[in-house]
N, C-alpha and C positions, 0 to 999 in steps of 0.2 A: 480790616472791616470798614468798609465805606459809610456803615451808618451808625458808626458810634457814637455819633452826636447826637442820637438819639434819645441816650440818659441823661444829659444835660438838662434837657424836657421833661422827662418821664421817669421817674425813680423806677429802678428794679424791680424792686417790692410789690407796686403796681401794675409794672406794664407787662412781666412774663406772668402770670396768673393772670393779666386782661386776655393777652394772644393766647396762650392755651385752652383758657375755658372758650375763646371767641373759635378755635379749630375743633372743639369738640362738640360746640353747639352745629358747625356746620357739618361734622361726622353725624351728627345724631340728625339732623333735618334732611340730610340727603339720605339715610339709609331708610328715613321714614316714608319720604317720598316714595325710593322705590318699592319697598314693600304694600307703599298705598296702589302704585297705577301698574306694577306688575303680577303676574301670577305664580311665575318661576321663581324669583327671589323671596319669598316666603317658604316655599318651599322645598328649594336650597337650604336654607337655613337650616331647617326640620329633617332635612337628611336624607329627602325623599331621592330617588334617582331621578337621572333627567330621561325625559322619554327618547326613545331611539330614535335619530334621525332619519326622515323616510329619502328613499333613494327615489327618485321620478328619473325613467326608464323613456329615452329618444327613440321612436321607431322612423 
């Protein structure tokens, strides 16, 4: 492991419960986002089906 001189720095104790809760807050802000600026991803969630994809027909 290339960065095990990491704990030299950073006790254990501290720094995996910094990185975890630091991956969770960015899990939690990014699935806020989308459910803020999306319509489909709310509703994914909820179970709803996704609407059938329309076919546009070349003549």
């Amino acid at each position: 492991m290339n960065n095990a001189k990491v704990w030299t720095v950073v006790k254990p104790s501290t720094g995996i419960p910094l990185f975890l809760g630091a991956v969770a807050v960015t899990a939690l802000v990014l699935h806020a986002g989308l459910m803020a600026n999306t319509d489909w991803f709310s509703a994914y969630w909820n179970g709803k089906p996704m609407a059938a994809p329309t076919v546009v027909v070349a003549q």
